[in-house]
C-alpha positions in Angstrom: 118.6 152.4 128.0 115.8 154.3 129.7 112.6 156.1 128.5 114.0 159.4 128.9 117.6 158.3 127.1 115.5 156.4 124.7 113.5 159.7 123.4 116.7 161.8 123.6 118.3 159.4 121.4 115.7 159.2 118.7 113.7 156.8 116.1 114.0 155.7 112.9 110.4 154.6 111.1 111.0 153.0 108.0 107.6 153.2 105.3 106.9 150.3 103.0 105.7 152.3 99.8 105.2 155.3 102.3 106.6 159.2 101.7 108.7 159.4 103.2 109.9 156.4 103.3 112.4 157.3 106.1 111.6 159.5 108.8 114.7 160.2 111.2 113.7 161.9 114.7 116.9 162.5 116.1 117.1 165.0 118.5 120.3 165.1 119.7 121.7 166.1 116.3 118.8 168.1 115.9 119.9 172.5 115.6 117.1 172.6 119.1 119.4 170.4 121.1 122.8 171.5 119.8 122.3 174.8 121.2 121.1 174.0 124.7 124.2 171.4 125.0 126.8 173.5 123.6 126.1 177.3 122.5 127.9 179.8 125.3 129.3 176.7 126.5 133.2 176.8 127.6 134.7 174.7 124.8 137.1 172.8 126.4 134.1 171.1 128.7 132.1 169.8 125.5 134.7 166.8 124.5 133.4 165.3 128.0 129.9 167.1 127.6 129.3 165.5 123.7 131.4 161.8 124.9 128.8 161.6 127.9 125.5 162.4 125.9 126.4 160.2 123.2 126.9 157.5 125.0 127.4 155.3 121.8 130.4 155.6 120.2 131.7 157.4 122.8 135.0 157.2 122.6 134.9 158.3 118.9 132.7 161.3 120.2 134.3 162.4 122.4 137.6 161.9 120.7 136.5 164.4 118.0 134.9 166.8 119.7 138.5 167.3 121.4 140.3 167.7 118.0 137.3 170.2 116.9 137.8 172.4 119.6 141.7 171.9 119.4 141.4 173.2 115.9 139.3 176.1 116.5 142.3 177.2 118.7 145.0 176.2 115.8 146.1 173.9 118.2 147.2 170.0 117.0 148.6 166.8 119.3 151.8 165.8 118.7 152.4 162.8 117.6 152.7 160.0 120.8 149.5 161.8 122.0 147.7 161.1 119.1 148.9 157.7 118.5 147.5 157.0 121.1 143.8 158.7 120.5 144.1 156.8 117.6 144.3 153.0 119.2 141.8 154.2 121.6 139.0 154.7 119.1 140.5 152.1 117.0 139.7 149.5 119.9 136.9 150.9 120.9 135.7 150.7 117.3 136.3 146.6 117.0 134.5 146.3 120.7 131.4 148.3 119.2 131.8 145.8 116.4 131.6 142.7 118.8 129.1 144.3 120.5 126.9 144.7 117.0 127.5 140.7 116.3 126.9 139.4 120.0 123.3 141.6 120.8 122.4 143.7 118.2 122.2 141.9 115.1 120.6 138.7 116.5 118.1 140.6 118.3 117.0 143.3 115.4 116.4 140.3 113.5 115.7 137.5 114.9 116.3 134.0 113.7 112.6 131.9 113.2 112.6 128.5 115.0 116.3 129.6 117.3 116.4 130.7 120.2 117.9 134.2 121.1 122.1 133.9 120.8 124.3 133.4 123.8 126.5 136.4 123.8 128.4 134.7 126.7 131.4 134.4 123.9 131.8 137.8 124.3 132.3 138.2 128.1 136.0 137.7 128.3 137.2 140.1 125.6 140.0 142.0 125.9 138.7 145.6 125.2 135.9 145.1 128.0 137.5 147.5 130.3 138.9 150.3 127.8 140.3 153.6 129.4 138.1 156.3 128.9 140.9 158.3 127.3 144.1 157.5 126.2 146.4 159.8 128.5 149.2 158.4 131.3 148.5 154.8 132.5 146.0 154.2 130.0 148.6 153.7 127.1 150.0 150.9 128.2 146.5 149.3 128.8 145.5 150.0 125.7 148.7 148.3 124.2 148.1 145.0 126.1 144.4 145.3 124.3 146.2 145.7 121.2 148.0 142.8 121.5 145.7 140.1 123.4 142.8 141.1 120.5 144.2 138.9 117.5 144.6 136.0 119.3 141.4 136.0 121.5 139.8 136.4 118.3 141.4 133.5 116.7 140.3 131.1 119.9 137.2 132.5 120.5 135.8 133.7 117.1 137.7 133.1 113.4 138.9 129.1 114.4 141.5 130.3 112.6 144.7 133.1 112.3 143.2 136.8 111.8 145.4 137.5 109.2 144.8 134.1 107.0 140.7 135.2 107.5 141.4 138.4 106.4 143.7 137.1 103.3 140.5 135.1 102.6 138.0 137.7 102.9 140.2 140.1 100.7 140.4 137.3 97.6 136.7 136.4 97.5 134.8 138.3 100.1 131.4 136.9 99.6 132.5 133.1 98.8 134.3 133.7 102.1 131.7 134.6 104.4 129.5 131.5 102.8 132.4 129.2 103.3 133.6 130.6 106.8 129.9 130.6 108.3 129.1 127.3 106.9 131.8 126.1 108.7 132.3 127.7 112.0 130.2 126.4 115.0 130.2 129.4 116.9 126.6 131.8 117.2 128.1 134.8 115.3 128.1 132.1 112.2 124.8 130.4 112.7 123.0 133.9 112.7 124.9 134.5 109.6 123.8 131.3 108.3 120.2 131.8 109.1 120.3 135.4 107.1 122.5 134.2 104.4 119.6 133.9 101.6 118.0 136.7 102.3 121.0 139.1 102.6 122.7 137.7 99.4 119.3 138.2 97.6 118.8 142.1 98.5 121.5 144.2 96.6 121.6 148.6 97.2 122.9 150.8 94.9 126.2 151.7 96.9 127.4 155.7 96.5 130.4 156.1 99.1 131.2 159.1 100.9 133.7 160.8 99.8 134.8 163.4 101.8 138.1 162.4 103.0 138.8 161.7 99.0 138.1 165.4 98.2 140.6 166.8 101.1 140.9 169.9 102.5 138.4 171.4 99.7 136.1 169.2 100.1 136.5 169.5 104.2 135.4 172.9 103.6 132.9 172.7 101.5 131.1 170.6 103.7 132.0 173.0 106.9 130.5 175.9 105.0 126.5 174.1 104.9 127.0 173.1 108.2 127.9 176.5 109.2 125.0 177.6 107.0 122.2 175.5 107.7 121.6 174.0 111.4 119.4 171.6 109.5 121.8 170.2 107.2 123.2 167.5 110.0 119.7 166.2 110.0 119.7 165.4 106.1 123.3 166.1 104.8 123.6 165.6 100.8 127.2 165.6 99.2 127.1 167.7 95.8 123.5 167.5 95.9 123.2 164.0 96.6 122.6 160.9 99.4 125.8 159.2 100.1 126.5 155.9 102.5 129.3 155.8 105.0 130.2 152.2 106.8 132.8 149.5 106.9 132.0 148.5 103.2 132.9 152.4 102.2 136.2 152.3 103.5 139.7 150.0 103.6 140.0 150.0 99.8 136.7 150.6 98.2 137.5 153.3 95.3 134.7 156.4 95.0 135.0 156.6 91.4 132.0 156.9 89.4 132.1 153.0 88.6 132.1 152.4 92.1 129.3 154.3 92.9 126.5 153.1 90.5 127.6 149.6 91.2 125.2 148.1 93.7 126.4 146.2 97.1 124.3 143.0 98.7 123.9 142.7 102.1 125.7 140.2 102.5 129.1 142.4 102.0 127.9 144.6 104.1 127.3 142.3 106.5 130.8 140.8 106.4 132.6 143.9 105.4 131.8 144.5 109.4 133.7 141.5 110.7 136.6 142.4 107.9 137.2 145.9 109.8 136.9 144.0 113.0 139.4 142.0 111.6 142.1 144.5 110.4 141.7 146.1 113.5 142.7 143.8 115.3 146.2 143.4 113.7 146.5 147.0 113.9 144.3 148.5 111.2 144.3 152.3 112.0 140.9 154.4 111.0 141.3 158.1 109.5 140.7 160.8 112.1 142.2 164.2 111.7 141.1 168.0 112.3 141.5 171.4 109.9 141.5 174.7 111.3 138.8 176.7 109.2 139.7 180.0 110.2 140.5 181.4 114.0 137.9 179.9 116.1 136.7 177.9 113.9 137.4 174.0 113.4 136.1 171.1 112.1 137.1 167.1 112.9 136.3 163.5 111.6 136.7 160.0 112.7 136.2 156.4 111.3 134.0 155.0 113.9 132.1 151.2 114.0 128.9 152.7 111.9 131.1 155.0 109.4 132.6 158.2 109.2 131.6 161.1 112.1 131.9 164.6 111.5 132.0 167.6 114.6 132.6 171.7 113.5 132.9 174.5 115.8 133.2 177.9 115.8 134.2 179.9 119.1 132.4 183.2 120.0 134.1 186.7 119.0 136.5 187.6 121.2 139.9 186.2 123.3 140.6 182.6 122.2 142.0 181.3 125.5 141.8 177.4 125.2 140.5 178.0 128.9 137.9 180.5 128.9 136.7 180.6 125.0 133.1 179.8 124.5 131.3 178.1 121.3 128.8 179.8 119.4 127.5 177.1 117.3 128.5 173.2 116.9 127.4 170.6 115.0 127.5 166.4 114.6 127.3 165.2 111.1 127.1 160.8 112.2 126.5 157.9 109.5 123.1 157.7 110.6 121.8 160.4 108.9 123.7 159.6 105.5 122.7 156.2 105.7 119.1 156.4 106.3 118.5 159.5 104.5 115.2 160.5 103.3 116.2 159.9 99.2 119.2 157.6 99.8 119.3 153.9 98.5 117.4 152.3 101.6 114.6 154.9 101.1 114.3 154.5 97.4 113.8 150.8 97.3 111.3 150.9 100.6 109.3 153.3 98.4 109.4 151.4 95.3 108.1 148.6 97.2 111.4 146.5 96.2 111.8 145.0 100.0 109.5 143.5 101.8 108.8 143.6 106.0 111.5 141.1 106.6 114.5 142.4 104.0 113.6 146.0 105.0 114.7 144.7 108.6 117.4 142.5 107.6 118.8 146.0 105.5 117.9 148.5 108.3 120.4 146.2 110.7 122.9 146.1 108.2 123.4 149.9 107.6 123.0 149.5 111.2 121.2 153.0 112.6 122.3 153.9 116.1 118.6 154.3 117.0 116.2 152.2 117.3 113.9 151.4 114.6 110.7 149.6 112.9 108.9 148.8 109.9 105.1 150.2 109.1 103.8 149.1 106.0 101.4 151.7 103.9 98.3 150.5 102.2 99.3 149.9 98.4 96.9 152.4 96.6 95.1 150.6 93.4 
């Protein structure tokens, strides 16, 4: 990534005992940005517009941004169409998620005494040359993905069937991952190994998301702060609160108030990551839909690799033609800033001086910011 893409795309400071003990400088969720991108834009260019500037997670970018605006104008895909969206983002999901294990993990936190990873595993997977979008012959690519993925990841990955590691992962997920890692001679299980301690010792209070839970109300709820506060993507609280959004939030994990105050290591984290990649594989699907708010107005989500994303629109007064309507505000809600919010479990225990340098790393890679990030450590005061 270059400077320029680099300072567009943000940093995340985390503060040892500091206030705050997160500070998030995104800008291109930011209300400055926003505007120049998309306000007076024609809508039906800011799918490609939003898909090209956020050049991570793009397909699930750009995928929503398409329902948003398709919503604004009351408009929905019928079924094949969005069968196909769906795979899309579903395998571009699990190839963000091999991604993550191959580079990103091992070099946010690196392993003392081993040398950086070989990611050469990773060079003849099947999603490596994903369509851009799902329309004519890109179907049927996308269905030969679907089917090679399984069994390239039982050669060159598991050692074993997807579904058996799966089964495994369901019954006992930590014993699992200590069992499966100890085992496997492959580099995604020797960084595990090397972290194993250290993520099984640091445990987060875990309060899911639960937006898609609450439905349509809830949907709307949420539309109305963004509609009301262009700041409220930067630090977005649900029912006055911080909430966490990821792999470990989703595929079965309840919201109710048990399940929130009950605390999550890093470690399931960690392997609730290569669980999704899993069920992916064998045709896991991940929850995207759109509501229409009112004409010209819409709002989208999507289950992407870091957690759920979140795009609203509302069109300018005036005609609604899909081809000439313009937007007159948008916003991005991504897990980024619901993960590493300000007062949310991360922040708390960096204040309270409950991680150290090296678990505050290990933790930050876990919840997995799409920015890059570091550690400062403040002065303890006597």
């Amino acid at each position: 990534m270059s400077a320029e893409a680099d300072l567009l795309a943000g940093h995340l400071t985390l503060r040892l005992g500091g206030e705050p003990a997160i500070a998030c400088e995104r800008p291109m969720v930011g209300q400055a940005m926003m505007r120049r991108l998309t306000e007076g834009r024609r809508a039906a260019l800011l799918p490609d517009l939003i898909g090209t500037v956020f050049a991570l997670g793009a397909a699930a970018q750009r995928s929503t941004a398409r329902r948003a605006v398709a919503a604004a104008f009351d408009l929905h895909d019928a079924e094949p169409a969005a069968a196909s969206d769906r795979l899309l983002v579903a395998l571009a999901t699990a190839r963000e998620h091999l991604q993550r294990f191959a580079l990103d993990l091992p070099s946010r936190v690196p392993l003392a005494g081993m040398a950086q990873p070989d990611a050469g595993w990773l060079r003849d997977a099947p999603l490596q040359g994903l369509p851009a979008r799902p329309e004519g012959q890109a179907a049927t690519l996308l269905r030969s993905a679907s089917a090679s993925l399984p069994v390239w990841l039982e050669r060159r990955v598991l050692g074993l069937p997807a579904q058996e590691w799966l089964q495994r992962w369901q019954a006992a997920p930590e014993a699992w991952l200590d069992e499966w890692s100890a085992q496997r001679d492959h580099p995604l299980a020797a960084w595990l190994r090397g972290v194993r301690s250290a993520a099984r010792a640091v445990t987060l209070p875990c309060r899911p998301l639960p937006l898609l839970a609450a439905g349509e109300p809830g949907l709307r709820t949420l539309a109305a702060s963004l509609a009301a506060d262009p700041d409220f993507a930067e630090q977005p609280l649900w029912q006055g609160l911080a909430a966490e959004t990821g792999p470990w939030t989703r595929h079965g994990r309840s919201v109710d108030s048990a399940e929130a105050t009950d605390g999550l290591s890093l470690w399931q984290r960690l392997g609730a990551r290569l669980a999704d990649l899993v069920q992916l594989s064998l045709g896991g699907s991940l929850a995207c839909g759109a509501l229409t708010l009112a004409p010209g107005e819409g709002i989208a989500w999507t289950e992407m690799s870091r957690g759920l994303l979140v795009h609203w629109v509302r069109l300018e007064d005036g005609p609604q033609a899909p081809d000439t309507a313009r937007a007159a505000a948008y916003r991005v809600l991504a897990p980024t800033e619901w993960n590493f919010h300000p007062h949310g479990a991360l922040a708390e225990a960096l204040r309270s001086r409950r991680l150290d340098a090296t678990q505050a790393r290990l933790a930050a890679a876990a919840l997995d910011p799409c920015i890059h990030f570091d550690i400062a450590e403040e002065p303890a005061h006597a």
